[in-house]
PDB file of N, CA, C and O in Angstrom, chain B, residues numbered from 101:
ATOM      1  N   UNK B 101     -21.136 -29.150 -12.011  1.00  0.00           N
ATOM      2  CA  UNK B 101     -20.129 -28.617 -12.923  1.00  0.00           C
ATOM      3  C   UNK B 101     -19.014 -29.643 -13.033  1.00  0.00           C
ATOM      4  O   UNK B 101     -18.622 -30.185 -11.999  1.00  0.00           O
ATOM      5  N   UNK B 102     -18.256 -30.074 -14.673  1.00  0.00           N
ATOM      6  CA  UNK B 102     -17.393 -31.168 -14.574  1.00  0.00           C
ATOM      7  C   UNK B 102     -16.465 -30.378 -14.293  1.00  0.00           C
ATOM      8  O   UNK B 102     -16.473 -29.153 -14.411  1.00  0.00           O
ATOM      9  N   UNK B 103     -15.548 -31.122 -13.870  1.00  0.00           N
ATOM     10  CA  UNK B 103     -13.877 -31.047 -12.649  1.00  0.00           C
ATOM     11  C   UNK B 103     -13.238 -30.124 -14.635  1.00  0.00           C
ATOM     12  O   UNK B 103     -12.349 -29.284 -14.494  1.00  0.00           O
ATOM     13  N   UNK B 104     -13.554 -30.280 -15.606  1.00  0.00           N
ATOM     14  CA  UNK B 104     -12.891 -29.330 -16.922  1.00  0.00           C
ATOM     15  C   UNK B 104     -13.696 -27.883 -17.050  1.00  0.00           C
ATOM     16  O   UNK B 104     -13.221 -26.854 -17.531  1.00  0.00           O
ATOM     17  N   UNK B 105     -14.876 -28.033 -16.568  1.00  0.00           N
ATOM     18  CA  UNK B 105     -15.575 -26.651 -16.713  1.00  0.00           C
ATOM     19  C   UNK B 105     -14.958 -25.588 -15.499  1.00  0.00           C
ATOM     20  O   UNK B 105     -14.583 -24.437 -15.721  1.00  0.00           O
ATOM     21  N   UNK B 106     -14.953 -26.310 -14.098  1.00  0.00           N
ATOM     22  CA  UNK B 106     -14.376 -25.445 -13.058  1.00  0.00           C
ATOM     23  C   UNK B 106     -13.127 -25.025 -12.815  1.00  0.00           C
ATOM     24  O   UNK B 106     -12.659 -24.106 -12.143  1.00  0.00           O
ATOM     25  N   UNK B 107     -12.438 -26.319 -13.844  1.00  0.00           N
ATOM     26  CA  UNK B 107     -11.101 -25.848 -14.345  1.00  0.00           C
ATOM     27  C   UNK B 107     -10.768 -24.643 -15.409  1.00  0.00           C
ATOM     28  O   UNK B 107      -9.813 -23.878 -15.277  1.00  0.00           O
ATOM     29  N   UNK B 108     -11.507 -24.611 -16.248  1.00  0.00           N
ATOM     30  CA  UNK B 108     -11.662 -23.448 -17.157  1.00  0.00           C
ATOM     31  C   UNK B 108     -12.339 -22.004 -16.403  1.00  0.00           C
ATOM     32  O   UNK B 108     -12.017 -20.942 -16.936  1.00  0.00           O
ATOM     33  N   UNK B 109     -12.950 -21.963 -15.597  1.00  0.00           N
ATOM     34  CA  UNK B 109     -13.733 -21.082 -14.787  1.00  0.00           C
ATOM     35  C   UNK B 109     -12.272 -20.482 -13.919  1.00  0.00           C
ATOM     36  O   UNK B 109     -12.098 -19.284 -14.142  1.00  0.00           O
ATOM     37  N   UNK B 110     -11.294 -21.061 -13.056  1.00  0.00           N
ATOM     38  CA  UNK B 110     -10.524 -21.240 -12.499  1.00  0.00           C
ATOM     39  C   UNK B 110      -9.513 -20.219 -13.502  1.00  0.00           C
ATOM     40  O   UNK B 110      -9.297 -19.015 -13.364  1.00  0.00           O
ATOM     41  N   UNK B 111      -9.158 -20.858 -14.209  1.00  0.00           N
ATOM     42  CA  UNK B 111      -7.909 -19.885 -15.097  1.00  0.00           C
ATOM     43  C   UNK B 111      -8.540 -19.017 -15.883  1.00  0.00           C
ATOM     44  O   UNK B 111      -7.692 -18.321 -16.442  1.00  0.00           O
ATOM     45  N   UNK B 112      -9.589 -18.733 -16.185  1.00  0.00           N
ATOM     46  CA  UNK B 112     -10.473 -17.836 -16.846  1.00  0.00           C
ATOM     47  C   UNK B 112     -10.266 -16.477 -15.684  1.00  0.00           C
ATOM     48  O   UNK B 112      -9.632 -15.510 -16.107  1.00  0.00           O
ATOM     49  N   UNK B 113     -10.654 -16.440 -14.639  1.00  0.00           N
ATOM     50  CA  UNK B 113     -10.518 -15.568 -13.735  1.00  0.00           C
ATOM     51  C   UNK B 113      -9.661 -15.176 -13.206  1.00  0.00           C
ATOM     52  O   UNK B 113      -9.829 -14.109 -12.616  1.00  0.00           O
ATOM     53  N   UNK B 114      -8.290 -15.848 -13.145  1.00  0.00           N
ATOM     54  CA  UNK B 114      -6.920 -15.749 -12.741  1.00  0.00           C
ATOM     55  C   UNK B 114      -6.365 -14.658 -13.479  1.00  0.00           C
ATOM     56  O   UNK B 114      -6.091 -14.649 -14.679  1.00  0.00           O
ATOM     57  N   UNK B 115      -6.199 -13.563 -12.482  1.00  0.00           N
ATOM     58  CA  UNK B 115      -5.568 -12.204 -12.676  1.00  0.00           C
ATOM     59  C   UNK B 115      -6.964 -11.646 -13.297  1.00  0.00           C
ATOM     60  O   UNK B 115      -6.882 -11.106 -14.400  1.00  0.00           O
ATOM     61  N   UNK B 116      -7.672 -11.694 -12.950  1.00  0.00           N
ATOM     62  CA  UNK B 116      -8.676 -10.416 -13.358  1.00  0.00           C
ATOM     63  C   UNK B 116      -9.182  -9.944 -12.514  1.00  0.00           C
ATOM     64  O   UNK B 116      -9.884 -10.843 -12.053  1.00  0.00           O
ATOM     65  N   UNK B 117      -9.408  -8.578 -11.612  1.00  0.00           N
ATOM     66  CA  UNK B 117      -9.755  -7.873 -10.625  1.00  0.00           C
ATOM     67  C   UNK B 117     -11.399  -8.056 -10.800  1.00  0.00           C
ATOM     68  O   UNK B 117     -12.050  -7.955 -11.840  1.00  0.00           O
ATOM     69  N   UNK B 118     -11.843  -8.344  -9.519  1.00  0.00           N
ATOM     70  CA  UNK B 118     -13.398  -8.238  -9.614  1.00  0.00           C
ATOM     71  C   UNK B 118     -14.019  -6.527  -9.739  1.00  0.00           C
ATOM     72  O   UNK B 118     -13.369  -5.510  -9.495  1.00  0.00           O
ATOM     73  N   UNK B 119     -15.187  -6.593 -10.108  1.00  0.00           N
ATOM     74  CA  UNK B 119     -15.441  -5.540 -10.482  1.00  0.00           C
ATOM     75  C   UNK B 119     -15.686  -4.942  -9.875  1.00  0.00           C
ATOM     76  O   UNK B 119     -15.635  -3.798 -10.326  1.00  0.00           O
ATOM     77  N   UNK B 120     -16.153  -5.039  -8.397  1.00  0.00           N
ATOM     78  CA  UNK B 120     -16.410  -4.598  -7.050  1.00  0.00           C
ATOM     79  C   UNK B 120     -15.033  -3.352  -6.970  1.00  0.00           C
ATOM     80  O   UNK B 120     -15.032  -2.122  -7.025  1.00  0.00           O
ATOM     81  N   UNK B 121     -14.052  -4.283  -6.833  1.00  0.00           N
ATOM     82  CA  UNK B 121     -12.526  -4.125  -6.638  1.00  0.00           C
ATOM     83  C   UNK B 121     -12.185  -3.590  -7.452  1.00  0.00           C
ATOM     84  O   UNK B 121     -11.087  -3.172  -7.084  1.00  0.00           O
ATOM     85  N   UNK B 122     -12.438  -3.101  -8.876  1.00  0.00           N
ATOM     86  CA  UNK B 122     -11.717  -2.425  -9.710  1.00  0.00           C
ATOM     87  C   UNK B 122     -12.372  -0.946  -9.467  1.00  0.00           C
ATOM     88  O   UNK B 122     -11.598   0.009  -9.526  1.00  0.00           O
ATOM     89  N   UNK B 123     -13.843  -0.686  -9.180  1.00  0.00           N
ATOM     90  CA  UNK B 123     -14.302   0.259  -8.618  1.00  0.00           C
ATOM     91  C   UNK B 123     -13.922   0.902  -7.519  1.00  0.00           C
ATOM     92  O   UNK B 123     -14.073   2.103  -7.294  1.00  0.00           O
ATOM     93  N   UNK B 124     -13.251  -0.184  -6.587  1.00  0.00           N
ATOM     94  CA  UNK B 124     -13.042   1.010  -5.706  1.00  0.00           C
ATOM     95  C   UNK B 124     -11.227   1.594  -5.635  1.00  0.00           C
ATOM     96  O   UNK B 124     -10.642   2.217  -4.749  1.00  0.00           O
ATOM     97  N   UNK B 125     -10.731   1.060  -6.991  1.00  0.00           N
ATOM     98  CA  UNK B 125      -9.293   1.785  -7.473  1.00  0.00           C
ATOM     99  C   UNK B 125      -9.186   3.703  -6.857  1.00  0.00           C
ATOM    100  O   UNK B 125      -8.848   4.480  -5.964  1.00  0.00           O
ATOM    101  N   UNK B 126      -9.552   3.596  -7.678  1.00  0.00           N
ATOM    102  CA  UNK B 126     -10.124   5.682  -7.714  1.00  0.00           C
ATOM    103  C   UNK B 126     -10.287   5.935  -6.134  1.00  0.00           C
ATOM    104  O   UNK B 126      -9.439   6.553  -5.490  1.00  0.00           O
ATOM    105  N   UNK B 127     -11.772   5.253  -5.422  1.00  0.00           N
ATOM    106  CA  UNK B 127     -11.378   5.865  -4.264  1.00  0.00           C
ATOM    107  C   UNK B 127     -10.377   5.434  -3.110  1.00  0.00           C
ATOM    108  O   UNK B 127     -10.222   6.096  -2.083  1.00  0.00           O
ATOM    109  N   UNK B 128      -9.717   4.251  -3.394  1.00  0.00           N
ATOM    110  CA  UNK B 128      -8.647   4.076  -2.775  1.00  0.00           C
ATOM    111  C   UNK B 128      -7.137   4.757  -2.683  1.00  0.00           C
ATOM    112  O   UNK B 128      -6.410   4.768  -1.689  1.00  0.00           O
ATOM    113  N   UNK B 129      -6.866   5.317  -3.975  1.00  0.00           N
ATOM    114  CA  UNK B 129      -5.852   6.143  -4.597  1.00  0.00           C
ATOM    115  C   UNK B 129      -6.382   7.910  -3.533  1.00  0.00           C
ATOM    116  O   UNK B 129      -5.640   8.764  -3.048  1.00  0.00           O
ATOM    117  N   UNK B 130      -7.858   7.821  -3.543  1.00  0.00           N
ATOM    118  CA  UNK B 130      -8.021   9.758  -2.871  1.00  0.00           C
ATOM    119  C   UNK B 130      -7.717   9.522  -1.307  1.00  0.00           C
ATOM    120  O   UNK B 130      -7.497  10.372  -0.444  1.00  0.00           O
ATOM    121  N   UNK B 131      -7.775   7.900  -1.176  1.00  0.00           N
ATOM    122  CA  UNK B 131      -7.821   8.308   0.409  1.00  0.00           C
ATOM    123  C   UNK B 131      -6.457   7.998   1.159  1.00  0.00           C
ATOM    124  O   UNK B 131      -6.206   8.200   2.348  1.00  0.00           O
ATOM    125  N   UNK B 132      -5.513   7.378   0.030  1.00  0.00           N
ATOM    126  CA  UNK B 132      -4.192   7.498   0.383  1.00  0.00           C
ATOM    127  C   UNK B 132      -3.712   8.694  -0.014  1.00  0.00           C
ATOM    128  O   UNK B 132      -2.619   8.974   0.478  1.00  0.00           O
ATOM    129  N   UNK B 133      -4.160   9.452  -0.714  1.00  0.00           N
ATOM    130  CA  UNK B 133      -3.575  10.533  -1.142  1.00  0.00           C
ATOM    131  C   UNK B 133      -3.703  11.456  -0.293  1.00  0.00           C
ATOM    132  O   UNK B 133      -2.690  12.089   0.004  1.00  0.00           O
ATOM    133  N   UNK B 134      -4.860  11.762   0.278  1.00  0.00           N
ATOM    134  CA  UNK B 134      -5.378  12.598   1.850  1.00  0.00           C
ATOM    135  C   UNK B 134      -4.125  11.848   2.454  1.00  0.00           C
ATOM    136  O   UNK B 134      -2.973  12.180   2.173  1.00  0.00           O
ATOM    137  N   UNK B 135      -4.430  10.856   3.268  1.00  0.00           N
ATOM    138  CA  UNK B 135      -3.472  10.227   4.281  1.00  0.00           C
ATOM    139  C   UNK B 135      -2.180  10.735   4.305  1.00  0.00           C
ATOM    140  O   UNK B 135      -1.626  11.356   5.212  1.00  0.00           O
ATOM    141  N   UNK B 136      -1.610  10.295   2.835  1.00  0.00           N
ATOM    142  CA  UNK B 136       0.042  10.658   2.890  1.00  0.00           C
ATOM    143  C   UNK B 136      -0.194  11.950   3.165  1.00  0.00           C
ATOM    144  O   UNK B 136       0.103  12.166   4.340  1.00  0.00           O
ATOM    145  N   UNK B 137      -0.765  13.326   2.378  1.00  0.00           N
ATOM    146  CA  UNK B 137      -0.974  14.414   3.066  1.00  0.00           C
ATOM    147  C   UNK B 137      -0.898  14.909   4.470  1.00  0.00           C
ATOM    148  O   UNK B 137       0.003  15.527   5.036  1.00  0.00           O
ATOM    149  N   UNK B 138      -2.253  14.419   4.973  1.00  0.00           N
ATOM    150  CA  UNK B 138      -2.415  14.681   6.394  1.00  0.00           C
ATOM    151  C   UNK B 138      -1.288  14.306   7.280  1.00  0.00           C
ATOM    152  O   UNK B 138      -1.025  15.025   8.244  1.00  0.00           O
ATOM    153  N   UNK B 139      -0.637  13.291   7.043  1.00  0.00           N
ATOM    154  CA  UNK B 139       1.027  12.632   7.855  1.00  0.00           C
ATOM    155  C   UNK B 139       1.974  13.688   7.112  1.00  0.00           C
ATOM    156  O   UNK B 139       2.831  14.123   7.881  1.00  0.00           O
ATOM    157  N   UNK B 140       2.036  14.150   5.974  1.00  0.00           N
ATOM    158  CA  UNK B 140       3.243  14.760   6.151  1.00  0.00           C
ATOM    159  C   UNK B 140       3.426  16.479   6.109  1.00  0.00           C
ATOM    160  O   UNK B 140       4.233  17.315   5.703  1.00  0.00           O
ATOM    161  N   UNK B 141       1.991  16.397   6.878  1.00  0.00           N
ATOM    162  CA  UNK B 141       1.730  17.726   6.689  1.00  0.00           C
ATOM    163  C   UNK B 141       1.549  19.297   5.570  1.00  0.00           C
ATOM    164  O   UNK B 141       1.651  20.520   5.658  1.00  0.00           O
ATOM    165  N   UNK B 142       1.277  18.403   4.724  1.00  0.00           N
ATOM    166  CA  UNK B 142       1.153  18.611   2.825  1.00  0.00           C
ATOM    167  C   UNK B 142       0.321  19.599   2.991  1.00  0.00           C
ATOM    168  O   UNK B 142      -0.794  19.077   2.966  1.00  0.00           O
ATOM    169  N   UNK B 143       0.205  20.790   3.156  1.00  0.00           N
ATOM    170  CA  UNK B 143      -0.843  21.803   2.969  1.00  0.00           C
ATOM    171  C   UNK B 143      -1.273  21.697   1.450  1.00  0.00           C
ATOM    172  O   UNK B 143      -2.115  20.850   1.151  1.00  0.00           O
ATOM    173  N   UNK B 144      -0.924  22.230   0.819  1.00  0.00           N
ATOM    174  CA  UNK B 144      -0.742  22.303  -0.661  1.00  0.00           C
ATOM    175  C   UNK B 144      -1.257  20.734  -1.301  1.00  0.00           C
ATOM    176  O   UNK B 144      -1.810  20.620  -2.395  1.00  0.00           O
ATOM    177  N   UNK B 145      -1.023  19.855  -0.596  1.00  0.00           N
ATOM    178  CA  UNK B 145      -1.325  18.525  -1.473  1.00  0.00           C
ATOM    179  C   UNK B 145      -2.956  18.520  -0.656  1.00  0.00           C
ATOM    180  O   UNK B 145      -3.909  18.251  -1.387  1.00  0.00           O
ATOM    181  N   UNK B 146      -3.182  18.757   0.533  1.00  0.00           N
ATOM    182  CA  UNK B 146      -4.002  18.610   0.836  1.00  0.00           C
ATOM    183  C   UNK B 146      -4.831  19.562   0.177  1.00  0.00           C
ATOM    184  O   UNK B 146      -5.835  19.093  -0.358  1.00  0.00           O
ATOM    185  N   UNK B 147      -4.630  20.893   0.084  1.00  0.00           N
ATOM    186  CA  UNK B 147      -5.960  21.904  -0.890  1.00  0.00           C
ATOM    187  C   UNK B 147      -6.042  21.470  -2.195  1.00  0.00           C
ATOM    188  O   UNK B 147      -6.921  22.066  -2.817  1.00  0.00           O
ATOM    189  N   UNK B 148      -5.309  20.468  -2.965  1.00  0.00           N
ATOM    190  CA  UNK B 148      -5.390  19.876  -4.307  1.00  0.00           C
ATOM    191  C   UNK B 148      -6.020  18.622  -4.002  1.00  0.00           C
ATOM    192  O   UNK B 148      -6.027  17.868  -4.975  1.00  0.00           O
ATOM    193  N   UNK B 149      -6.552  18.152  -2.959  1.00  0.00           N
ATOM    194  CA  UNK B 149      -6.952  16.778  -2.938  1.00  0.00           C
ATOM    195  C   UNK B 149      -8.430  16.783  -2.281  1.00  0.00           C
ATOM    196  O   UNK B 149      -9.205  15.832  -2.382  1.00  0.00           O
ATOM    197  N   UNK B 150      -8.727  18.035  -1.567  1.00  0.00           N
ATOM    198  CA  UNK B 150     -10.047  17.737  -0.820  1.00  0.00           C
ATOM    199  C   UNK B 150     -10.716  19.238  -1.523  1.00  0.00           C
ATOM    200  O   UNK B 150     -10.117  20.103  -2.164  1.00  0.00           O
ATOM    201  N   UNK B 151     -12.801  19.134  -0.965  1.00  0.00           N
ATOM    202  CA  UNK B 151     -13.438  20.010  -2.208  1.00  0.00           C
ATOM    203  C   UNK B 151     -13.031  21.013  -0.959  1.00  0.00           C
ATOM    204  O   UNK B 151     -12.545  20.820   0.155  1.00  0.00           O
ATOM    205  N   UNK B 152     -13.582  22.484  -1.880  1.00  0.00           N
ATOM    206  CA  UNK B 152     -13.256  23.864  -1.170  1.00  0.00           C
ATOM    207  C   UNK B 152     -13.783  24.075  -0.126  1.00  0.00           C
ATOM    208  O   UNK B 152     -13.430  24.743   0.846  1.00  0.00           O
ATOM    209  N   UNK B 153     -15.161  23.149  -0.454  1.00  0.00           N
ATOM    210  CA  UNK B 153     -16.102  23.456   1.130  1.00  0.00           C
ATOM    211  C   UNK B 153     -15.636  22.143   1.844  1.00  0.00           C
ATOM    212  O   UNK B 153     -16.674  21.764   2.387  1.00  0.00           O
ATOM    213  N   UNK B 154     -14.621  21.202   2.159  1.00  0.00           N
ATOM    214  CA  UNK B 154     -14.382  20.438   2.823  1.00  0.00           C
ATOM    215  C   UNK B 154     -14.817  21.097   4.542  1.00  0.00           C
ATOM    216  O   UNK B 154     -14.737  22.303   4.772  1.00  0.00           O
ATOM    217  N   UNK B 155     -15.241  20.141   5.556  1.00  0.00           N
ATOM    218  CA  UNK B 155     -14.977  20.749   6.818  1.00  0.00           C
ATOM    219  C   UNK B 155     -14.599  19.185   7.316  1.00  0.00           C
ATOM    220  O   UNK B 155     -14.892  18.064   6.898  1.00  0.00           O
ATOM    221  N   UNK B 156     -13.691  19.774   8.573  1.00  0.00           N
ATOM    222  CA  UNK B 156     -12.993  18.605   9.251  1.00  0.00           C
ATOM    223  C   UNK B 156     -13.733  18.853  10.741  1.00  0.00           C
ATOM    224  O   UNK B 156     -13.531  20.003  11.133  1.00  0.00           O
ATOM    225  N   UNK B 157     -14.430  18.157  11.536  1.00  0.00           N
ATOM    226  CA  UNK B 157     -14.740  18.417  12.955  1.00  0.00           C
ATOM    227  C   UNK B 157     -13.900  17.609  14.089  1.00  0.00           C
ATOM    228  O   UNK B 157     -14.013  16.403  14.308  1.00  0.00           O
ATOM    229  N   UNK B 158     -12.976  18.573  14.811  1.00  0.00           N
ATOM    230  CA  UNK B 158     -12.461  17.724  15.682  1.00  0.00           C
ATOM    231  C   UNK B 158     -12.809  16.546  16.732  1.00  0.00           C
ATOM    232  O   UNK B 158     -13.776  15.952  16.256  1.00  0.00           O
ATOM    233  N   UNK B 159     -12.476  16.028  17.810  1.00  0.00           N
ATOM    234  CA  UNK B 159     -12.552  15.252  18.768  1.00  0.00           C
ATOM    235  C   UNK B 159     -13.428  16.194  19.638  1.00  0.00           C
ATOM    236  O   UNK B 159     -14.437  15.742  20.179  1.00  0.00           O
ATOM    237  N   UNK B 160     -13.100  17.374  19.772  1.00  0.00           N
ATOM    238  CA  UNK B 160     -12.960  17.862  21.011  1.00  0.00           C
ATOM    239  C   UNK B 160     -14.947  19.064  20.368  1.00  0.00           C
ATOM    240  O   UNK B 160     -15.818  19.621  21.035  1.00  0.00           O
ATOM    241  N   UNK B 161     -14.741  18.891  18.929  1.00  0.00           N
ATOM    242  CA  UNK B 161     -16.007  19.392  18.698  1.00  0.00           C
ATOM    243  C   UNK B 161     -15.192  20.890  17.413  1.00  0.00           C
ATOM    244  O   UNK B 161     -15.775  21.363  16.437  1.00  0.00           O
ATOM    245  N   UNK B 162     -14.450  21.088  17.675  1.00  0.00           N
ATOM    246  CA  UNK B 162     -14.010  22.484  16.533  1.00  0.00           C
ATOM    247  C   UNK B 162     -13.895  22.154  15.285  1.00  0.00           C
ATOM    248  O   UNK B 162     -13.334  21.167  14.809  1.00  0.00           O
ATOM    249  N   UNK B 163     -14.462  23.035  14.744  1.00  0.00           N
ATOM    250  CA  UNK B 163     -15.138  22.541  12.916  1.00  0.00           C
ATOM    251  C   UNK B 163     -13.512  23.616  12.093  1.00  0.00           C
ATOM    252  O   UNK B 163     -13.153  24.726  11.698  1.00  0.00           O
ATOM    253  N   UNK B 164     -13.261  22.775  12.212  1.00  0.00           N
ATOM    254  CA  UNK B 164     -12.010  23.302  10.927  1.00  0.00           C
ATOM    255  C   UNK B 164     -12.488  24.059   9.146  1.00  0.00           C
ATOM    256  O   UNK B 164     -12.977  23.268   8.340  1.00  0.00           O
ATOM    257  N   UNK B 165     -12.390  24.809   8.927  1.00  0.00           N
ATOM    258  CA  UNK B 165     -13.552  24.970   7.710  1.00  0.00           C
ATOM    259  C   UNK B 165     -12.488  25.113   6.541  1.00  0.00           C
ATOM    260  O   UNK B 165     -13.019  25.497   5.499  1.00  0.00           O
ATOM    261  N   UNK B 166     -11.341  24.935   6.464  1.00  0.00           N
ATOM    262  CA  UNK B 166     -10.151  25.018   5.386  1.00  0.00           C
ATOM    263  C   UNK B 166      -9.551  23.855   4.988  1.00  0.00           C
ATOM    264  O   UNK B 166      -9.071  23.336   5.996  1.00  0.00           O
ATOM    265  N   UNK B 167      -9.368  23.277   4.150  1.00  0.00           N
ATOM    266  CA  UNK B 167      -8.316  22.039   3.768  1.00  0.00           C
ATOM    267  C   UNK B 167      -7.405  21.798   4.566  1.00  0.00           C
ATOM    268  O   UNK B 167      -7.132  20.727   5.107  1.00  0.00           O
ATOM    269  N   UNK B 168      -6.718  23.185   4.697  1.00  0.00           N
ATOM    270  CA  UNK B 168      -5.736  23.018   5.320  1.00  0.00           C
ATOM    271  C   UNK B 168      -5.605  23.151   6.783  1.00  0.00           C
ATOM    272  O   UNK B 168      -4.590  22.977   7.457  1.00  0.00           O
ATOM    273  N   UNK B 169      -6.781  23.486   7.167  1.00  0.00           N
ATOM    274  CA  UNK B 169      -6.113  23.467   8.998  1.00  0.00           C
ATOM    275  C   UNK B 169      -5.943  22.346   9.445  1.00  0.00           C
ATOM    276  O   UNK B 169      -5.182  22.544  10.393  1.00  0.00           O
ATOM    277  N   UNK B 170      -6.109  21.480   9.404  1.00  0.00           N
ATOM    278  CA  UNK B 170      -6.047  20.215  10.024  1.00  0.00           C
ATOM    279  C   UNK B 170      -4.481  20.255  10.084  1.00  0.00           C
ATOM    280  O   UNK B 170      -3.793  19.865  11.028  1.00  0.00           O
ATOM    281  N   UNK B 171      -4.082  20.750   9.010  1.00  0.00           N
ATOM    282  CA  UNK B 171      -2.539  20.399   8.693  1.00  0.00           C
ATOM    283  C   UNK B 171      -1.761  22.000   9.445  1.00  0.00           C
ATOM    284  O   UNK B 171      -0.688  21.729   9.983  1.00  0.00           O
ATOM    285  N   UNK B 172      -2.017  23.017   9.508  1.00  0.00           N
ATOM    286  CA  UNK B 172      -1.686  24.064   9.766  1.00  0.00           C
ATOM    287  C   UNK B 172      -2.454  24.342  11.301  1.00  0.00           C
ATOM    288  O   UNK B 172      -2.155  25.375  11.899  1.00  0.00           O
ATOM    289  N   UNK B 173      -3.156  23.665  11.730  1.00  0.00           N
ATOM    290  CA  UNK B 173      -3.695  24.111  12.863  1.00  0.00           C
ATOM    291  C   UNK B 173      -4.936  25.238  13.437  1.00  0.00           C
ATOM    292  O   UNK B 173      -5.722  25.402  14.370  1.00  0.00           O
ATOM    293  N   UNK B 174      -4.412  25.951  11.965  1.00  0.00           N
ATOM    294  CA  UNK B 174      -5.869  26.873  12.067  1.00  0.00           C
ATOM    295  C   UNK B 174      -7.465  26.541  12.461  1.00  0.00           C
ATOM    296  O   UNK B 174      -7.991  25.728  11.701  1.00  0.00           O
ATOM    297  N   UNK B 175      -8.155  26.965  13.350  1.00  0.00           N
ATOM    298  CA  UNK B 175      -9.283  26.506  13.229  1.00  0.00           C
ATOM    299  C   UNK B 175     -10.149  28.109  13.380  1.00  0.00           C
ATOM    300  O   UNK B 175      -9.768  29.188  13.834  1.00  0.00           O
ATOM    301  N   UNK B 176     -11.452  27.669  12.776  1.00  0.00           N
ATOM    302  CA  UNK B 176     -12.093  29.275  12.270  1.00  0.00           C
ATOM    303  C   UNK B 176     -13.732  28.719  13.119  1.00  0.00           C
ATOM    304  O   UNK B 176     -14.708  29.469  13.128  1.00  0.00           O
TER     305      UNK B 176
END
């Protein structure tokens, strides 16, 4: 490749997100969105962000079966 083609290749690509990377926009945005939730104890953001049948299984083995217990403590 001449030193003008790799130069054109070079600024051709400059500022354009690979496509890999533009795909994973969306799920990067749900899993900060959980996160900030789960830290600030967001019940409500958390039942708007995860599905109805979500289940969370603890450390210790207790299957949380609500969005929100994780955040409320409930476990069923």
């Amino acid at each position: 490749m001449s030193l003008w083609a790799a130069g054109l290749v070079a600024v051709a690509g400059a500022g354009m997100m690979p496509l890999a990377a533009a795909q994973d926009v969306p799920l990067r945005a749900l899993v900060e969105r959980f996160e900030n939730a789960r830290t600030q104890f967001d019940a409500a953001a958390l039942g708007s962000t995860l599905a109805p049948d979500y289940e969370e299984i603890s450390p210790v083995g207790d299957v949380d079966c609500s969005a929100t217990s994780s955040v409320t403590g409930q476990r069923h």
